[in-house]
N, C-alpha and C positions, 0 to 999 in steps of 0.2 A: 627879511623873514624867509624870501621863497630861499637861501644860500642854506638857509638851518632845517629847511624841507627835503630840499636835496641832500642833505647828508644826512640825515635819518631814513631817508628810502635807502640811500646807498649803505648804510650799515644795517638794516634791517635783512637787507636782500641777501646781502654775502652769509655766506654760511661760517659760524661761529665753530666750530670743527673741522680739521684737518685731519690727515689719512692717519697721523700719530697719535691725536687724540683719542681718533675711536679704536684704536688698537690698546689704548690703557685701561686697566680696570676703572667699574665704575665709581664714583665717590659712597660712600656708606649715606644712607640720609634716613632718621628718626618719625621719615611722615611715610604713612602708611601710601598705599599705588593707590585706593580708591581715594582718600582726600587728597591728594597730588592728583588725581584727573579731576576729581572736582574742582580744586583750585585754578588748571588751566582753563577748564567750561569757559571762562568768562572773558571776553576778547580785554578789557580794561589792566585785568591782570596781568595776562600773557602780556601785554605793551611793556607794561613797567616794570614787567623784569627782565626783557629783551631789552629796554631802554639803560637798566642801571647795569645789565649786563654790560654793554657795549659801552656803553657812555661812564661809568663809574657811580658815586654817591652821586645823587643831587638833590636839591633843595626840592620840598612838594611841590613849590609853585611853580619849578621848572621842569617839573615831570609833567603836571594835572597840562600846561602849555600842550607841552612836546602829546602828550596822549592824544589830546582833545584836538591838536591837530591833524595827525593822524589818522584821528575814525571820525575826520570832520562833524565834529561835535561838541557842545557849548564848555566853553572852557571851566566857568564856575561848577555847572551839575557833575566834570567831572573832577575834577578838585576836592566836592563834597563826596563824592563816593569814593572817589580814591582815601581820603581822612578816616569817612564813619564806617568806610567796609571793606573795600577791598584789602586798603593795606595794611588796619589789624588783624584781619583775616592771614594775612603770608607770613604778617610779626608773631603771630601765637605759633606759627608750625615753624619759625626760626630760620623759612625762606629768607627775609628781612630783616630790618631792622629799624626800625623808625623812632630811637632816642624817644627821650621822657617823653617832650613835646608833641612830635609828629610829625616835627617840620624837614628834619634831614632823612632820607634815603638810605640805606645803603645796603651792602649783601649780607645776610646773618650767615650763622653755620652751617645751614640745608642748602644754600642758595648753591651753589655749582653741582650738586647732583640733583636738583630741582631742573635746572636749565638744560642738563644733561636728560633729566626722562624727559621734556618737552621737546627737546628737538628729536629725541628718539621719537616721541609720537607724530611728530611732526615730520618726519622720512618715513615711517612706514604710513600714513596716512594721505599725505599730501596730493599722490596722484587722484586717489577717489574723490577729495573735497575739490579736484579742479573741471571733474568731466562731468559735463552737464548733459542732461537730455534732452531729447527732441521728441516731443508728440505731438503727432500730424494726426488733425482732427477730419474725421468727413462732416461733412455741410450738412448733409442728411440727417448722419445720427445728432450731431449737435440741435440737430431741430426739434426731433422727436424728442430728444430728454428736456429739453427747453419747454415742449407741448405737457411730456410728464409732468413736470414738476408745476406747469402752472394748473392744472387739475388736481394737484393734490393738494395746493397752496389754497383753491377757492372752493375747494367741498368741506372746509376746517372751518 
């Protein structure tokens, strides 16, 4: 299992565009920019289509696996969210494609200019989502608001 870990971080990590691709026009895609950022909101989604990007079609229950490992998280809860929502969700805007059943995967007709605005978002975004802040608290003040709020908390 850890060989199939490692080779989803290592296709995850590498960047799915090269210097020819971003030089081509983009693909035409039928889903509007604000339900295309909606759709990315949701880390479950972004997985599985970064998953069937790189990886191709797969079966649900080898994606709901591969997600659920991932965002270390229960493989059944995501299984059922990926069936009742996320992935009718990406099949209506033709991101996807998930046959009658539900059971196979694969890329619909939006899917490469989908993958294309996400990673777009995901280069001009990426540096901000990685710098974190630092607040350095004084002793003092954290005491005095600690004194506030328990005054305010026992005169209710």
């Amino acid at each position: 299992m850890s060989g199939l870990l490692e080779r989803i971080a290592r296709i995850l990590s590498q960047s799915s565009t090269t210097e020819s691709d971003s030089a081509a026009d983009p693909e035409p895609c039928d889903v509007p920019i604000t339900t295309a950022a909606n759709l990315m909101k949701n880390q479950r989604r972004r997985l599985a289509v970064a998953l069937v990007n790189e990886l191709g079609p797969m079966r649900l229950r080898a994606l709901a696996d591969a997600v659920a490992t991932i965002a270390d998280d229960n493989r059944k809860s995501v299984y059922c969210t990926l069936y009742q929502n996320h992935l009718p969700k990406l099949d209506v805007h033709d991101v996807i494609d998930i046959g009658e059943r539900g059971h196979l995967v694969e890329p619909g007709p939006n899917f490469d200019a989908f993958v294309d605005f996400g990673a777009d978002l995901e280069e001009r975004f990426d540096g901000e989502s990685n710098q974190t802040a630092v607040v350095e608290f004084n002793e003092d003040a954290v005491s005095a608001v600690s004194d506030d709020v328990s005054e305010v908390g026992g005169g209710a």
